[in-house]
C-alpha positions in Angstrom: -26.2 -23.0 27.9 -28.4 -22.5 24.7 -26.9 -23.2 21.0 -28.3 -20.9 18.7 -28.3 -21.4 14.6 -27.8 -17.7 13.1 -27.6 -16.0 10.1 -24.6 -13.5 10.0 -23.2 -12.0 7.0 -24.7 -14.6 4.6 -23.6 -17.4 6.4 -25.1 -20.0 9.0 -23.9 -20.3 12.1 -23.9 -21.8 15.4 -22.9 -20.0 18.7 -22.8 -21.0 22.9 -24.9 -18.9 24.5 -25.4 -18.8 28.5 -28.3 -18.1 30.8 -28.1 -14.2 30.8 -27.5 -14.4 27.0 -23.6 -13.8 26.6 -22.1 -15.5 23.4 -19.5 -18.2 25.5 -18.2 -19.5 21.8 -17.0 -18.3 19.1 -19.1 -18.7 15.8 -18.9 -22.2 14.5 -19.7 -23.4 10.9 -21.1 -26.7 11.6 -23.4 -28.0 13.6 -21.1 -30.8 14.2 -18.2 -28.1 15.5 -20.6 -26.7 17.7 -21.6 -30.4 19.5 -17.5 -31.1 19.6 -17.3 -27.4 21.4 -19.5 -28.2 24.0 -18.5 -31.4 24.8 -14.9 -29.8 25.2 -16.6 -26.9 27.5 -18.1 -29.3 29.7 -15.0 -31.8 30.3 -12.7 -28.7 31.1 -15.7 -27.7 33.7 -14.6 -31.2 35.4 -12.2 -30.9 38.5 -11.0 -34.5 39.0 -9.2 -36.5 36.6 -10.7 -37.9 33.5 -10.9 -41.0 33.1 -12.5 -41.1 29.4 -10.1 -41.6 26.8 -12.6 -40.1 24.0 -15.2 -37.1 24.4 -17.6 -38.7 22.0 -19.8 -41.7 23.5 -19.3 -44.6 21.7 -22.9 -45.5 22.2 -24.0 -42.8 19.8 -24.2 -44.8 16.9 -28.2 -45.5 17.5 -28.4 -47.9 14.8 -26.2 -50.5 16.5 -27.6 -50.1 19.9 -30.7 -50.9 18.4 -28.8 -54.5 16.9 -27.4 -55.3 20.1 -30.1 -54.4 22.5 -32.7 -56.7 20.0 -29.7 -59.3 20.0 -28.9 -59.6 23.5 -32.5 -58.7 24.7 -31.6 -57.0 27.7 -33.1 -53.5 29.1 -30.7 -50.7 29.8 -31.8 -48.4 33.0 -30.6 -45.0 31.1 -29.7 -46.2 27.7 -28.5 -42.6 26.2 -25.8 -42.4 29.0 -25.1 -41.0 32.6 -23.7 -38.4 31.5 -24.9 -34.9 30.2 -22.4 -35.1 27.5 -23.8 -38.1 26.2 -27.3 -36.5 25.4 -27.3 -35.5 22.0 -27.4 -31.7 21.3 -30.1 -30.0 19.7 -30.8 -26.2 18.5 -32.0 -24.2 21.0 -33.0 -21.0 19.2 -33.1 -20.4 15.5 -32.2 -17.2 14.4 -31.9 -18.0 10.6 -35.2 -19.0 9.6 -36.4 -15.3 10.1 -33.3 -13.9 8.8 -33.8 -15.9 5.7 -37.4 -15.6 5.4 -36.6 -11.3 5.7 -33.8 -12.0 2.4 -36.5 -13.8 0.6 -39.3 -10.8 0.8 -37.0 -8.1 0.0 
């Protein structure tokens, strides 16, 4: 799946799309909405039982991985996480730029 930043009727917004380029969201008004979306998407995807009480990572706070892992100098195999969820989600295709860019010559 792809996140794509759009401009649509003035506003910015962010939208799931998957591999043969059907919209899988709904529009979403924050990029923050859109990362929360996804991360629901993918647990439901899981068959078993959960076993995470929380669908944010508490290892995403960056700075205070930093403190620790200088404090407790110790090397972590795969310090982002195991899972794909735990990656942190970017902007895949941005639509607005040349929508705004378009406004701005007209």
């Amino acid at each position: 799946m792809k996140l794509v930043k759009d401009l649509i009727d003035g506003r910015i917004v962010y939208y799931w799309m998957d591999e043969e380029g059907y919209i899988t969201s709904e529009y979403l008004h924050s990029f923050v909405e859109a990362e929360e979306w996804w991360k629901l998407f993918m647990f439901s995807r899981y068959p078993g039982q959960e076993r995470r009480r929380s669908i944010c990572d508490r290892r995403q706070d960056m700075e205070t991985r930093k403190k620790l892992e200088y404090r407790e100098k110790y090397n972590r195999s795969n310090p982002i996480g195991r899972r794909i969820t735990d990656v942190p989600v970017t902007v895949d295709l941005d639509l607005s730029k040349e929508k705004i860019e378009e406004l701005y010559t007209c």
